[in-house]
C-alpha positions as CSV (number, residue, x, y, z in Angstrom):
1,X,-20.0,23.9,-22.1
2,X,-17.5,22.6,-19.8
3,X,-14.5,19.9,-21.2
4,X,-15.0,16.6,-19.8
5,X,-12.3,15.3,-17.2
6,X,-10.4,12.6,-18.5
7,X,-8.5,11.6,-15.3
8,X,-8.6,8.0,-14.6
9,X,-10.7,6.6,-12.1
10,X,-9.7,3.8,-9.4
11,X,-11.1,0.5,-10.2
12,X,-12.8,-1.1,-7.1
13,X,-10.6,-4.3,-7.4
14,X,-7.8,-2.4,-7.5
15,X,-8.8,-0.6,-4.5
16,X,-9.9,-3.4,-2.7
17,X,-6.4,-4.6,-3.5
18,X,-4.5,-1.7,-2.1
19,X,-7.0,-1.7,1.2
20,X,-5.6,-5.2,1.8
21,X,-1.9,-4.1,1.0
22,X,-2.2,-1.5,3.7
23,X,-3.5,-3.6,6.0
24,X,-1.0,-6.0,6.1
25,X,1.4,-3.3,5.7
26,X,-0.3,-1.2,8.4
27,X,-2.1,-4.2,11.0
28,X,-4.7,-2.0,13.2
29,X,-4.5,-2.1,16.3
30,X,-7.2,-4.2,18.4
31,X,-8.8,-2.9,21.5
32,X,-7.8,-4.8,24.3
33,X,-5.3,-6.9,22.9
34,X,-2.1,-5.3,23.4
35,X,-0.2,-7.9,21.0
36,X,-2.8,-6.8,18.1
37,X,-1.3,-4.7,15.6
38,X,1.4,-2.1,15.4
39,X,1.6,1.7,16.1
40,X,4.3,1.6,12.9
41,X,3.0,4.5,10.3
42,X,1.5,7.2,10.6
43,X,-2.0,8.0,8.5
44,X,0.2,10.3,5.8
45,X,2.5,6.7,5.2
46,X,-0.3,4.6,4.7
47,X,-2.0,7.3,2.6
48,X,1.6,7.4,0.5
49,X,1.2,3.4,0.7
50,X,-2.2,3.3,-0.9
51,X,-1.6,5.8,-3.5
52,X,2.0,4.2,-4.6
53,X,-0.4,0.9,-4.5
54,X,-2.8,2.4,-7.0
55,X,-0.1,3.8,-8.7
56,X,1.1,1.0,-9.7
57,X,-2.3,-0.6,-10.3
58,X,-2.6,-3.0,-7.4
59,X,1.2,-4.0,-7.4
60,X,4.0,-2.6,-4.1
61,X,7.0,-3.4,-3.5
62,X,7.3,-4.3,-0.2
63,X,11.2,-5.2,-0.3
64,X,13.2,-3.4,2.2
65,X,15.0,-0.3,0.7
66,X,18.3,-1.7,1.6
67,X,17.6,-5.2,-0.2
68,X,19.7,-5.7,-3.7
69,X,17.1,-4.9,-6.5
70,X,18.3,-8.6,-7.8
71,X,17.2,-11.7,-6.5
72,X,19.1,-14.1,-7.7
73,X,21.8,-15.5,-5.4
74,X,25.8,-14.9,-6.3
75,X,27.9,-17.9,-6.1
């Protein structure tokens, strides 16, 4: 008798979620309009993107990696 798996399985909201994430992350191009979209990532980056997405159950970060970690203003 085999063992059952126990690996946890990707909710659809939270894939839904992630699908949107890369979209805006990741806009697809449009045929015939030029100004549609982006060539920016290639399909290993957004498949990084989704699974950092799930990850971290629905949640990314999409602050630039040179942006301080804190928000808050210095005066």
């Amino acid at each position: 008798m085999a063992a059952p798996v126990t690996a946890s399985a990707v909710t659809a909201e939270v894939a839904r979620t992630c699908n949107t994430a890369v979209a805006k992350a990741f806009p697809p191009k449009q045929v015939g309009n030029p100004a549609a979209g982006s060539a920016k990532g290639s399909a290993k980056e957004q498949r990084d993107y989704f699974n950092k997405c799930v990850a971290n159950d629905g949640k990314v970060d999409d602050a630039p990696a040179d942006a301080p970690k804190d928000s808050k203003a210095k005066n």
